[in-house]
N, C-alpha and C positions, 0 to 999 in steps of 0.2 A: 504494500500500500504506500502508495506516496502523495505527499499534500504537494500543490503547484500553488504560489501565491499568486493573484488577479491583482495587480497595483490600483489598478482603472476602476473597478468594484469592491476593492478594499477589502476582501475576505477572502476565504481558504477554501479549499475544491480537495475533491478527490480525484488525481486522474486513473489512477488503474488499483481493479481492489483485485486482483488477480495475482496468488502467490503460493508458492508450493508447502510445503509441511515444512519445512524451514530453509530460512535462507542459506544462502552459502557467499564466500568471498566474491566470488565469479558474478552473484546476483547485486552488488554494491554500484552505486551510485556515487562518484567520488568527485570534490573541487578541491583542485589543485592550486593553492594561490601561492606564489614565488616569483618573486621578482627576475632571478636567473634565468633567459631562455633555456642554459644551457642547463643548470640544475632540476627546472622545470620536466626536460628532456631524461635526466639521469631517472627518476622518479617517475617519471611514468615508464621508465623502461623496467623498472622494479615492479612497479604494480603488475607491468601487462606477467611478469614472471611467476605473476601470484594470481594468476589470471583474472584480474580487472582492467575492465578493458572500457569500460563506461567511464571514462575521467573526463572533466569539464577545466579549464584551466582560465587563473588571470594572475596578470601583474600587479596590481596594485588591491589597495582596500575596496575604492571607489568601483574597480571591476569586480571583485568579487559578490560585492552587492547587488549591482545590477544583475550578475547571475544567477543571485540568490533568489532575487525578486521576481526569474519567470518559475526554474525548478530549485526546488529545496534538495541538495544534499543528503544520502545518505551518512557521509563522511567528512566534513572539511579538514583538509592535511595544508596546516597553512607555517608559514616559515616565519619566523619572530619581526625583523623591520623591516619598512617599504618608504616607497617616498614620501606616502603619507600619511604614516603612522607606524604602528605597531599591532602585532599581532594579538594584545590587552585590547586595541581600540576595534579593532574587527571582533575579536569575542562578544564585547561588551555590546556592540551594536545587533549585532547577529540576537543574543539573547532578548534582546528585547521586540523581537519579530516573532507572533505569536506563532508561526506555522516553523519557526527554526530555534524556538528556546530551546529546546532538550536536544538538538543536533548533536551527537558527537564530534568530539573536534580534537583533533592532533595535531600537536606541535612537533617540527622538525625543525632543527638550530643547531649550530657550532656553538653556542653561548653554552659555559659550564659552570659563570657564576650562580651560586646556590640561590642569592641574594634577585637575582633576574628572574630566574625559574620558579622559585616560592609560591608566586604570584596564581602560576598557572599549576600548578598542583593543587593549592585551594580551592580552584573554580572549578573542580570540577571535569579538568580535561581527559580525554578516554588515555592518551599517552603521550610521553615526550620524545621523541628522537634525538638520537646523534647526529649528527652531520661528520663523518659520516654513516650512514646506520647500515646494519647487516639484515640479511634477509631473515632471518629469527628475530629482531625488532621489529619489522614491519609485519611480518606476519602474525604475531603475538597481539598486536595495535589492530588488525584487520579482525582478528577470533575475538577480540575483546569488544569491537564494532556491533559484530554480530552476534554476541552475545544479546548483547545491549536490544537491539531489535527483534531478536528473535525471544519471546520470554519461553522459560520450560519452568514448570512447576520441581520444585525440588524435594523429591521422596525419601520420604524421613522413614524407620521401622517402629518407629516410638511416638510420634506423636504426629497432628495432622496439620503440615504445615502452615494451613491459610487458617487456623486456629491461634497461632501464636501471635504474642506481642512484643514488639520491638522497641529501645527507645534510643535515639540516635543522638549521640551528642556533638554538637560542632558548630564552633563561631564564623566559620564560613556558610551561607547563605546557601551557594552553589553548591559545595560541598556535602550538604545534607541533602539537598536535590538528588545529587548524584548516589548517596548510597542507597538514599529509601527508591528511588528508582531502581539500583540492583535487586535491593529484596523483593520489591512488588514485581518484577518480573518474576523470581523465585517461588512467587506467590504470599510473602509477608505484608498483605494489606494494613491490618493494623498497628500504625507506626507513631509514636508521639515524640515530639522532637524537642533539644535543648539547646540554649546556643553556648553554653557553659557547665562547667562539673557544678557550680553552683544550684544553677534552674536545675539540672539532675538531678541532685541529690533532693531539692523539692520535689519533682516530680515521683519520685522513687518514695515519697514517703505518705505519699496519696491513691500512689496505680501499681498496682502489680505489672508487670512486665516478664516474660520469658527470656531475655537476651538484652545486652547494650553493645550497641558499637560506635566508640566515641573516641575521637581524635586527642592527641597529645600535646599538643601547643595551644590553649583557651585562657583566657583571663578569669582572673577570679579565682578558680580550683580547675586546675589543669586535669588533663586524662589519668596521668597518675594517683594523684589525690584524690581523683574520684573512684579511683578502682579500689586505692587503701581504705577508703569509707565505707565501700561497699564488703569487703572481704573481714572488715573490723563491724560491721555489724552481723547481729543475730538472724535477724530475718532475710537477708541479701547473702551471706557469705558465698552460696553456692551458684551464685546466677552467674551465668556464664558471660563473659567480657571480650570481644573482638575490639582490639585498637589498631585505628589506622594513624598513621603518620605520613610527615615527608621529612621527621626529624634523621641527620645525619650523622651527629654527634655521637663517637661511641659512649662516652662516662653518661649521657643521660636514655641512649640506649639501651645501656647498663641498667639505669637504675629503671626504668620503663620493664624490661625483662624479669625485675625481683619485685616490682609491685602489684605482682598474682594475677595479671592479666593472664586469659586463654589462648590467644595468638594474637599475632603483629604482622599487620600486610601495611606496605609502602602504596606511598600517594605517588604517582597514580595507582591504581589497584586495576586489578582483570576482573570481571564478572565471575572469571570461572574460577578465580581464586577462592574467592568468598563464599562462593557454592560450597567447596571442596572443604571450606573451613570451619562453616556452617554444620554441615554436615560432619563432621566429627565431631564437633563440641554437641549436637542437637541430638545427636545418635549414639 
């Protein structure tokens, strides 16, 4: 299924509800935005080896918009500066187009400041690239695509999935988007969300919940402190804890790994990570 945005009528269409039992790479819709002809070129010769062969391409912000404006992307793979702007100011615009907010979108860049990238781990992005990237990153970034769109309910032996409740903790906006979007494809409907260990710990002392997956850098009471709150009470110790991060630091790595959380997936995350992680701590 794919939405085509109408500029002229100002709303969202259906053009084809026509699709098989689940997608695959080959069935992807991809823009390509990079400044580089010739990079442009290297990257689409990757993709077509990953068989996507549907790539839309532009140079700048301003084109990619306009592209966006006839068909919406399954994929945008956009590269971090351009003449006119940044690859932050195409996100952020993009987001705010009702038929492209939940777009997938992947960054590919030679940038390896942490302090650059931060930015786009928070929001939400499906993955980052290297410049330059191997065919196991792009292909990883492609399955993690397709996760995204394709939902499968996740079959638990002990309980019923679309029964449980989730509660998700995180000061990024987008970043909560993005995990309660993993789960609800999973089938985790009922999700209540925090934007810190503090609202958590309120919330946990009013609603039962099954699970928390909440992020390690927040204000207030960080993922750590929220996980020792929960593990140092009575009634929570054994509620199972997923934290995601994009913290780098080994000493507070460290201390992340001794504060009784259940697993630790890195920002960006794969859908079928969280499956798979889910899935053992749930089973």
């Amino acid at each position: 299924m794919r939405y085509v945005y109408d500029p002229k009528a100002n709303s969202t269409h259906f053009e084809v509800v026509v699709k098989m039992e689940r997608l695959s790479q080959s069935d992807l819709n991809i823009l390509l935005v990079e400044p580089s002809a010739m990079q442009r070129k290297v990257i689409e010769q990757e993709l077509n080896h990953e068989q996507v062969t549907a790539i839309d391409q532009a140079a700048t912000i301003n084109e990619a918009l306009q592209s966006i404006s006839a068909v919406s992307p399954d994929l945008i793979a956009s590269a971090l500066y351009f003449e006119d702007g940044t690859a932050l100011d195409l996100l952020e615009e993009i987001r705010k187009l009702p038929h492209c907010a939940e777009t997938p979108f992947m960054l590919v860049t030679s940038e390896t400041r942490l302090a650059q990238l931060e930015v786009f781990k928070q929001s939400g992005v499906v993955a980052i690239l290297p410049k330059p990237f191997t065919r196991q990153h792009l292909n990883s970034a492609l399955n993690a695509t397709v996760e995204l769109l394709s939902p499968e309910e996740l079959e638990l032996e002990n309980y019923e999935i679309t029964s449980l409740k989730a509660l998700v903790v995180d000061d990024s906006t987008m970043a909560r988007k993005m995990i309660s979007r993993v789960l609800g494809n999973l089938g985790v409907t009922d999700i209540v969300e925090a934007v810190d260990g503090a609202e958590a710990i309120a919330t946990l002392s009013e609603t039962i919940v099954d699970f928390v997956v909440t992020d390690f850098n927040m204000p207030n009471v960080d993922g750590a402190e929220l996980t020792t709150y929960i593990r140092n009470s009575k009634s929570l110790s054994s509620l199972p804890v997923m934290m995601v991060t994009s913290e780098q630091d080994e000493t507070k790595l460290s201390h992340i790994n001794h504060c009784g959380i259940d697993a630790l997936i890195d920002k960006p995350f794969s859908p079928v990570e969280v499956k798979c992680l889910l899935h053992r701590l749930l089973d």
